[in-house]
N, C-alpha and C positions, 0 to 999 in steps of 0.2 A: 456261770462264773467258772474259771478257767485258771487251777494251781500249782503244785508243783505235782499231786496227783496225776496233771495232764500235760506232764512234760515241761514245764515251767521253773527256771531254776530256782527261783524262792517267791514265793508268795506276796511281797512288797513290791508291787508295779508302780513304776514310772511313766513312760513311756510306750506309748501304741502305735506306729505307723504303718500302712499298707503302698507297697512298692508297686512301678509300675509293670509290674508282671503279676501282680495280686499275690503275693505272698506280703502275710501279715508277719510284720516284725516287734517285739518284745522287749521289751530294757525293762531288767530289774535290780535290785539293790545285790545279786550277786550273779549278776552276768544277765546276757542276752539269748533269745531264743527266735524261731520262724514257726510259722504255724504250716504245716501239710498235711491236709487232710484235717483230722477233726483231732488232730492231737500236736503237740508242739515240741521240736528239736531245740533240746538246750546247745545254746555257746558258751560254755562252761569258764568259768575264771581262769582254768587252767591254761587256755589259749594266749590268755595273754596276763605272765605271774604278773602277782601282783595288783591285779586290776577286778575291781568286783561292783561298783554301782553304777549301773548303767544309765544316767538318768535323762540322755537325748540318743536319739536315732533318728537318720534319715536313709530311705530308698531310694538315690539317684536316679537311677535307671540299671536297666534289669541286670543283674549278677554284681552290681556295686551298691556296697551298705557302707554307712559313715555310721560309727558310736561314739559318742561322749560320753568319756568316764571320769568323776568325781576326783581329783586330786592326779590324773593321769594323761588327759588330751585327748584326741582326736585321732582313732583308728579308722581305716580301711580296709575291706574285703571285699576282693574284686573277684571274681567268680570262685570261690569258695577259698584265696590265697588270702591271707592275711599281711599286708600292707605294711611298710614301717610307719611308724605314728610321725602325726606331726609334731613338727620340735619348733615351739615358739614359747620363749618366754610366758607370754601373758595369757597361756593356756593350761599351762601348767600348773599356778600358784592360785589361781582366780573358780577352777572348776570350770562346767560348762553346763550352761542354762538352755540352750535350746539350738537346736540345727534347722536350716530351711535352705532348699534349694530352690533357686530363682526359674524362670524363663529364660534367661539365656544361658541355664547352665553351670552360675556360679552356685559355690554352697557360704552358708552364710552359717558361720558361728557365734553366738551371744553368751559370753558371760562378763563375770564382777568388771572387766576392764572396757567393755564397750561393747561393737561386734567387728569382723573377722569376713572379710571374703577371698575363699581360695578359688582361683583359677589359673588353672595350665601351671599348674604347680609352684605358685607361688600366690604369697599370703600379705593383703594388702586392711590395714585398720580403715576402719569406718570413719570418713571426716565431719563427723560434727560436733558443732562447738559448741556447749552450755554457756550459761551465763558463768562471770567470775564466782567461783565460791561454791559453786555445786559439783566441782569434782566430777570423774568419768561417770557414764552412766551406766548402769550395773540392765543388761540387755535381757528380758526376758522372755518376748516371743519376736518373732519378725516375722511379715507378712506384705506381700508385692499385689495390691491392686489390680481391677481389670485394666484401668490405665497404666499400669508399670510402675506406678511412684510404690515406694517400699515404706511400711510402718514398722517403727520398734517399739515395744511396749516395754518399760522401763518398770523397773524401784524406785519410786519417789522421786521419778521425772516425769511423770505422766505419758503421754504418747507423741512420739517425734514422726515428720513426716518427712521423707529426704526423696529428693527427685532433681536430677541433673547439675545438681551441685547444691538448690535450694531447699532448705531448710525449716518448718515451723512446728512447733509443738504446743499441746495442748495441755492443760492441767486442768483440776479443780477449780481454777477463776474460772474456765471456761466452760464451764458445767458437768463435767466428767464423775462418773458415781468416786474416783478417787485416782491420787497419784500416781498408784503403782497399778502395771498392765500388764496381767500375765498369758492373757488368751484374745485373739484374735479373731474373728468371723465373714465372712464377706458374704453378704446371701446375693439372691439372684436382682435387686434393685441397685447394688451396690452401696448399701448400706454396711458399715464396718458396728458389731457387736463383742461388745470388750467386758471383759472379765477383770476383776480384781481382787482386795482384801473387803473391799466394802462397797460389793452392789456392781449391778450392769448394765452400762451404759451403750445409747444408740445413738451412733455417729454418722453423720453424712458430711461427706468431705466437704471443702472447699471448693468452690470448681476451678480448675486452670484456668488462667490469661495465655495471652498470645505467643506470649515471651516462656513460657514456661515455669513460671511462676507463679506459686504457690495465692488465693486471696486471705485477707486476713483473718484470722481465727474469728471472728466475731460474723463471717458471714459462714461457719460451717453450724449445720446441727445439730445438737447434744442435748441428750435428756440420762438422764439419771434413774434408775429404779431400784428401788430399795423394798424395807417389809412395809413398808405404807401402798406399795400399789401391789403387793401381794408375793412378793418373792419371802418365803420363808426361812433364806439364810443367803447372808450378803458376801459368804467369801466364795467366788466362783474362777471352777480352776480353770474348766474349760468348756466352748461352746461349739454346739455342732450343730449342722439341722438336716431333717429328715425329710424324705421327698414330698410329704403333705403339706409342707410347711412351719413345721414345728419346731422348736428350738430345745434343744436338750443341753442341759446346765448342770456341768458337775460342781459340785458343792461337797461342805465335810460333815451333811447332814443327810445326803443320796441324792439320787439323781433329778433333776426337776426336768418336765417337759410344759413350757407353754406355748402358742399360737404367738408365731411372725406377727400376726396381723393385727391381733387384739394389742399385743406390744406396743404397734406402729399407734393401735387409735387413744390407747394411754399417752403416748409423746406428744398425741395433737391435739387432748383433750378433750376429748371425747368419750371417753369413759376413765371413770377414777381408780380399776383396780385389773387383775387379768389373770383369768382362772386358771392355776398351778397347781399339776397333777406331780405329784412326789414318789419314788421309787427307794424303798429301801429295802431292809432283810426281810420284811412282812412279803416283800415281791421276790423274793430268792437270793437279794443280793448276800454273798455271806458278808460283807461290811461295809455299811454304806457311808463312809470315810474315802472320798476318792483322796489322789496323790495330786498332783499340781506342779506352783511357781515353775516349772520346764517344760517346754514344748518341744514335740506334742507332746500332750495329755490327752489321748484321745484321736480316733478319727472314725469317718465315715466310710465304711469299705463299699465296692462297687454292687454288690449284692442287696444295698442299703442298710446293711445293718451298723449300728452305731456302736463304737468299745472305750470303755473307760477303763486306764487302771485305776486302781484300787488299793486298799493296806492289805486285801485277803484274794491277791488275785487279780484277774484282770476279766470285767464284766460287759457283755453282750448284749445287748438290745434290739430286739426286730419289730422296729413302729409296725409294719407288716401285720404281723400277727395278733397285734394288740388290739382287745376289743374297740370296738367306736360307738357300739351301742351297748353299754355294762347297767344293770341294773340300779338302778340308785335308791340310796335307802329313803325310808322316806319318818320325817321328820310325826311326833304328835307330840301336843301339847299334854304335858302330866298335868301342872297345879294352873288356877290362875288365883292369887289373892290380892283385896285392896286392903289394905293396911293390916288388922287382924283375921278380918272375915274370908272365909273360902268360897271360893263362885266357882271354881274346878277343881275336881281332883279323881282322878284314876279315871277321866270320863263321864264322872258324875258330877252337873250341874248344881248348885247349892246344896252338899250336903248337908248341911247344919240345917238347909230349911226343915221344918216342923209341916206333917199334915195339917190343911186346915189356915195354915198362917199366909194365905196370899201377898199378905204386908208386909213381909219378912221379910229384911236387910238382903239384898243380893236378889231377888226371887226375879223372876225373869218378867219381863214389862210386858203387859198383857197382848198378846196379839201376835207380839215379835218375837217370842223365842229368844231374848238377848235377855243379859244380865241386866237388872238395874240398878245400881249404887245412887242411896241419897246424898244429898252436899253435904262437905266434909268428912265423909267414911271413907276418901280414895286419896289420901293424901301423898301414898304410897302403894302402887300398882303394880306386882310382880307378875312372873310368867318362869317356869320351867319346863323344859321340852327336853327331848333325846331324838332317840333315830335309832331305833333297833334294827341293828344287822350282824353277822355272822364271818363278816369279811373286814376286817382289821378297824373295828369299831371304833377304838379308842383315837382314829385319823379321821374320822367324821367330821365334817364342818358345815357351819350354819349360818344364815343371814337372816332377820326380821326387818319386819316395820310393820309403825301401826297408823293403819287409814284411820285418819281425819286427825293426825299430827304430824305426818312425815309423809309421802308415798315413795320415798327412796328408800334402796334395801339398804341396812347397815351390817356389813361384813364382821358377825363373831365369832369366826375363828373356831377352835373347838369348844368355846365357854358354851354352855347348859341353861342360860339361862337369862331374861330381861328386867330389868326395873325400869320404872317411870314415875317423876316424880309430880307434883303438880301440875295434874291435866286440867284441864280448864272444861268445863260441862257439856255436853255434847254425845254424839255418838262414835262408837269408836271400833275397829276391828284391827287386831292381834293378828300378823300370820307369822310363818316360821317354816321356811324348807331347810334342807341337808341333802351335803353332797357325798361320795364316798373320797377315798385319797385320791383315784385318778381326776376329781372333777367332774366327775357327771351329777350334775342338779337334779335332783325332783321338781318334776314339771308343775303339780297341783300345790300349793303348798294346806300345811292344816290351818286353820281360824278358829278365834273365838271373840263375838262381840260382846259389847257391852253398851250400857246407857250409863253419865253421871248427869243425872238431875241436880239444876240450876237453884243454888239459895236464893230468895231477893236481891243481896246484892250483888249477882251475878247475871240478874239479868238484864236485860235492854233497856230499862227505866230508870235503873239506877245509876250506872253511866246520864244517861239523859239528864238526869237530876243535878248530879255532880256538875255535866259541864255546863247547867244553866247555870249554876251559882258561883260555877268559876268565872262563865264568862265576860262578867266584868275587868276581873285580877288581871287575864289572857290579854284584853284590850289597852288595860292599862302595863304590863308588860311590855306588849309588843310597841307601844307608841313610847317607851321609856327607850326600849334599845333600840326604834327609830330614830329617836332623839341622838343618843349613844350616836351611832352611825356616822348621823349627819356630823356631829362633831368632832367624830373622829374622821371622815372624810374630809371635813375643815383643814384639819391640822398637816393633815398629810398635805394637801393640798399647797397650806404655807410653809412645810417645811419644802417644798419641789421650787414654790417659789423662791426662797432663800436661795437656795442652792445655788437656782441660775441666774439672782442677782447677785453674789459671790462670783460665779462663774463670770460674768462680765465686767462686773467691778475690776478681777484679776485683770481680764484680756486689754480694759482701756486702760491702767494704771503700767500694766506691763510691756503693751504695743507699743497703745497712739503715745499715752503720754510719758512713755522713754522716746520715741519719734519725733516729737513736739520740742521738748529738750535737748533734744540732739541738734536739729534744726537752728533753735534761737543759738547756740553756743556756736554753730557754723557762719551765723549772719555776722555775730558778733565780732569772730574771727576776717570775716572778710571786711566788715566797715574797719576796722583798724589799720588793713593794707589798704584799704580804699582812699580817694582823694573826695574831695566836693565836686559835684554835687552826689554823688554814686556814695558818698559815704553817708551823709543826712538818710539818704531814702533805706540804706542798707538797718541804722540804726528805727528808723521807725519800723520797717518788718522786724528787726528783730523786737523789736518791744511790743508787736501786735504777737509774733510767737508766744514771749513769754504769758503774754493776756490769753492766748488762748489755752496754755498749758497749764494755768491759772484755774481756766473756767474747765479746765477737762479733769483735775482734782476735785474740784468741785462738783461733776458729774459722779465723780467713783466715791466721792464721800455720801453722796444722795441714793444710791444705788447700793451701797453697801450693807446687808442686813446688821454686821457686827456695829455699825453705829447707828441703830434704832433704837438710842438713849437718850433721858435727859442731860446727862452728863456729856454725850459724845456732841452734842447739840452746843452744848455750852464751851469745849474748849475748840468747837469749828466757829463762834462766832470769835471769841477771843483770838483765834489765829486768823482772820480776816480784820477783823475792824483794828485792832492794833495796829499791824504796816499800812490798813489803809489811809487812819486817820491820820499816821503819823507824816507820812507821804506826803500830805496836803497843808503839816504842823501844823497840825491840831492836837490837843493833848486828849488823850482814853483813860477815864476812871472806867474801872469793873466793879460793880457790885455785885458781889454771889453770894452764896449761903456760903459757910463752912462747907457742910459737907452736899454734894445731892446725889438723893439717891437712884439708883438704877435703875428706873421705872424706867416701861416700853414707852416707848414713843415711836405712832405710823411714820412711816418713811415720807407720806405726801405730809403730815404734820411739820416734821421738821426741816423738809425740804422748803418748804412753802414760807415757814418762819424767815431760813436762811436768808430768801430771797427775797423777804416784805423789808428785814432787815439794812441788808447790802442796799435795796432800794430806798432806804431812810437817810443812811449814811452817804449816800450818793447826792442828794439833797441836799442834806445837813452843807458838805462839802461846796457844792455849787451856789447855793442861795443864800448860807443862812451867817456866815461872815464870823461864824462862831472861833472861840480860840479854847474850848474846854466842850466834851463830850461825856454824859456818864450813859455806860451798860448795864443795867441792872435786870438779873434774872429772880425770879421766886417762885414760890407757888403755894396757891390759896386756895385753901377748899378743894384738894383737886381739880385746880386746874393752875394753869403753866401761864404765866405773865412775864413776855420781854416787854423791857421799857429802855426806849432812845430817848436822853433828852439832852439839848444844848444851851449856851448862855450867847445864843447866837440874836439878830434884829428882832426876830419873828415878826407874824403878820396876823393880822386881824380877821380870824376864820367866822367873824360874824358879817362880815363885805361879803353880798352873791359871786361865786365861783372862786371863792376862794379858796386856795390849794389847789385847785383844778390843773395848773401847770405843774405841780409837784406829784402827779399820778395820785394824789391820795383816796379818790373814788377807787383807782383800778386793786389799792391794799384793800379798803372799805369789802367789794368784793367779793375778792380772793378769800382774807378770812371768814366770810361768810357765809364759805361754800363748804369750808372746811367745819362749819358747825361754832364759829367762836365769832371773835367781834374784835372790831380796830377803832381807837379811841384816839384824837389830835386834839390837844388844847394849845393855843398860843396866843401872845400878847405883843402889838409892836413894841419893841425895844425891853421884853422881856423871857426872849428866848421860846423854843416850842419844846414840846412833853408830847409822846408817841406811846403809844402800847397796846401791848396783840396780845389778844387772851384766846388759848386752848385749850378746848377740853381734855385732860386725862383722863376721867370716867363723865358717864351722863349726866356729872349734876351741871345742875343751872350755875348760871358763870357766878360769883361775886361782884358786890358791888364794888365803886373806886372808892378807894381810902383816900 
């Protein structure tokens, strides 16, 4: 670590970048410095009154350095001359968050008002547009891809990607560890590695289209890592990686270094965590609080060594020299206890047992060297463990599991210690390794088994027992919710049919038979202009229209599930036999109940009535010379009785074949298929009696009154 001790204007670093002539440049909260040799020249505030936190640098190229300073702008020094500053409004007022020079040369400045690219001496805003209501975006790092498209990583705009005019950004919907992006990465797959206030996210762009445009956020790759897959502090300021492949993460708990690669097989799942070596004051740092929110924070010099500033300086890292094979401590088990009783302790197997007491709770199962617990003595199964070492002990961390209930290792962290609650009888082995703070595991882990011997009702017979005497219950269960099932497949079934008898009920009432209507009203209008004989024939189509527009209400009343009632039954006979009888002057008595009530009624029930009906009156009409009709509806016993009768000639239904020209076999039939029954009495010259009986439920029909 590197302070004002060594040439450093004040100890609060910002700011680390290495130029293209390898001199290492410095921003700090009171001026800037260059590193030569193994000691650093301050750029004292004095150079420029006034001006003292330096909290971005960039190294152009060789004897040009750009500083950003806090409440002051954008200075230049071009071969050691000091530059007049830039004068832009929205550099002044806003601060400056971070500098970065492109590929071809331009320098790109990010703060509170957006970002800034100067070239050839003139200073042009960054054009992209947020949505309404989010306001400029406040620029935190920016960074130009191996393909050229540039990322800005925002405050609470997540990450925007800008490339030839096109524009897409990324946020939290879209899986990102959080909104605001203050570090940037590009490793050698091209993958982008983003830092923020909460956790580190891995990004794989979009891939371009033809056109140059961007594909939609939903075809890019983002995972999220947080302290569940092992990062042990989620605000990260900035990320660098090191030629082995390693990733170093500065944080405001020290520096973290993990493996690219285990990263990449956490994102793909393939493993659920990713072992994270941590670097703090126990490693030299004197404070492992690095600086951040501005870029850089941080770089990777050609040497390979890695620099973070810091609140105590600016701190050094040489993966290089860092061990690869470190000793690891290694993990022993102190206690083991099931509920009160002790089965380990300091190394000694059952010390409570007694000489002599072979039978003793805990005492080891003959032959095997393991513990054995009777049923019910392990209701509760502890385990204490450490890891003595001499190298920063108190960062020691541990992982268990216990064969023959898990074989997965379960990550605890620095905790000392396992519980288990109701293990089920069986045999079982405890292990438990530790790793030191950089990560390195104990290869062997420590063990300890045990045996818990099985009560009767724990073992194989007793189940056995149980499920013969359930298996009745199970049978009549499972044939209840088959039942269940079917009837509720039933239902759903009639309600799809509803549907799409509605559904076409609509389509004929609102096509054909507005079409139908339209038609007869068109025939009508021509027979009027029409002469004879063009006029007679015009009036009978249209009268065969209206009959068919007639019989096509009559299709959408029979089709309609909302009129599978007794009552919708009864005012569609009432709206038929009325104009019909009256048409032929004949008089319609109705006889109904007061009220009736809503009972279902099948669509072929009351379609089928309709028609036995219509075909009675049709009769009546033609044969029966009547001058008075009664309709009488009722219902007896559950069940549904229409009754036609007239004070028409009638005929003598005791003569062979009589009624036979009046269809009355073809009604006899019909209701006969439908489960009910059709009844004609008549007398010459004292009129006929018709009636059709329907079942509403399965009782047997009623006799005639």
């Amino acid at each position: 670590t590197y302070g004002v001790r060594d040439g450093l204007p004040d100890d609060d670093v910002w700011s680390v970048h290495e130029g293209t002539d390898g001199t290492l440049w410095v921003g700090s909260s009171r001026g800037a410095a260059r590193r030569r040799g193994e000691r650093f020249e301050s750029i004292r505030e004095e150079t420029w009154p006034g001006v003292a936190w330096c909290r971005a640098l960039w190294a152009s190229r060789p004897g040009e350095v750009w500083f950003g300073f806090q409440g002051f702008g954008i200075v230049r020094e071009n071969q050691g001359t000091n530059q007049p500053p830039l004068s832009h409004a929205m550099l002044e007022d806003a601060g400056i968050n971070c500098l970065y020079g492109d590929r071809s040369g331009r320098l790109w400045i990010g703060n509170g008002h957006g970002a800034f690219s100067w070239t050839d001496g003139r200073m042009e805003p960054w054009p992209v547009v947020l949505p309404p209501g989010d306001g400029p975006p406040s620029v935190k790092v920016i960074h130009q891809d191996r393909r050229g498209k540039l990322w800005f990583g925002t405050a609470r705009h997540g990450l925007v990607g800008w490339n030839n005019g096109t524009t897409s950004r990324f946020t939290r919907r879209d899986g990102l560890a959080s909104d605001t992006v203050w570090a940037i990465h590009e490793d050698r797959d091209g993958v982008l590695w983003l830092g923020g206030n909460q956790g580190l996210s891995r990004f794989v762009p979009p891939v371009h289209t033809g056109t140059g445009e961007a594909t939609k956020a939903s075809h890019a790759e983002v995972f999220a890592f947080g302290p569940r897959h092992g990062l042990p502090d989620e605000t990260i300021n900035q990320v660098l990686e090191d030629d082995a492949g390693f990733l170093w993460l500065a944080t405001l708990r020290g520096i973290l270094r993990v493996g690219r690669t285990e990263l990449g097989s956490v994102a793909r799942g393939k493993a659920g965590g990713a072992v994270v070596s941590m670097f703090g004051t126990a490693d030299g740092m004197e404070s492992s609080e690095t600086n951040g929110e501005s870029q850089p924070a941080g770089c990777k010099t050609r040497d390979g060594r890695i620099w973070f500033p810091t609140t105590r300086g600016v701190t050094v890292f040489d993966p290089a020299t860092l061990p690869r094979a470190e000793q690891a401590p290694t993990a022993v088990i102190e206690e083991a206890m099931a509920d009160d009783r002790v089965l380990l302790r300091d190394g000694v197997r059952d010390p409570d047992r007694q000489p002599g007491r072979s039978g003793a709770r805990g005492a080891a199962a003959p032959g095997t060297g393991q513990a054995r617990i009777e049923s019910g003595q392990a209701r509760l199964v502890r385990f204490r463990f450490t890891a003595p070492t001499f190298v920063n002990a108190g960062r020691a961390r541990f992982r268990h599991r216990l064969l023959g209930l898990d074989e997965a290792w379960r990550d605890a962290g620095e905790e000392r210690a396992a519980n288990f609650t109701n293990l089920k009888p069986g045999d079982y082995t405890f292990e438990v390794t530790a790793c030191n703070a950089h990560g390195v595991w104990q290869e062997s882990p420590d063990r300890f088994s045990f045996t818990l011997v099985p009560a009767f009702a724990q073992t194989v017979w007793f189940p056995v027992s149980i499920a013969s005497a359930s298996l009745g219950l199970v049978v009549g269960i499972a044939g209840w919710r088959l039942r269940w099932q079917r009837r509720s497949l039933r239902a759903e079934q009639a309600a799809a049919v509803a549907d799409e008898r509605s559904r076409i009920a609509r389509d004929l009432h609102d096509e054909l038979g507005t079409a139908l209507t339209g038609v007869g009203l068109e025939l009508e209008v021509l027979r009027r202009a029409a002469v004879a004989p063009q006029s007679d024939r015009l009036a009978e189509a249209a009268a065969r229209t209206r009959t068919l527009a007639e019989r096509m209400r009559e299709v959408v009343w029979a089709v309609n599930p909302r009129c599978d009632t007794i009552p919708s039954l009864a005012l569609f006979l009432e709206q038929h036999a009325v104009p019909f009888l009256r048409s032929a002057g004949i008089a319609c008595r109705l006889d109904y109940p007061e009220e009736l009530p809503r009972i279902p009624l099948a669509a072929q029930l009351r379609h089928q009535l309709a028609l036995g009906v219509r075909e009675t009156l049709t009769n009546v009409v033609r044969h029966s010379h009547a001058t008075e009709v009664w309709l009488r509806l009722r219902l007896a016993h559950e069940w549904l009785v229409v009754e036609v009768a007239d004070n028409g000639r009638g005929f003598d239904t005791a003569k062979p074949g009589a009624g036979e020209e009046h269809g009355l076999s073809n009604l006899r039939a019909r209701l006969a298929a439908l489960g009910g029954r059709f009844e004609c009495r008549s007398q010459p010259g004292r009129g006929t009696h018709v009636s059709f009986h329907v079942p509403i439920r399965n009782d047997p029909p009623p006799s005639n009154p």
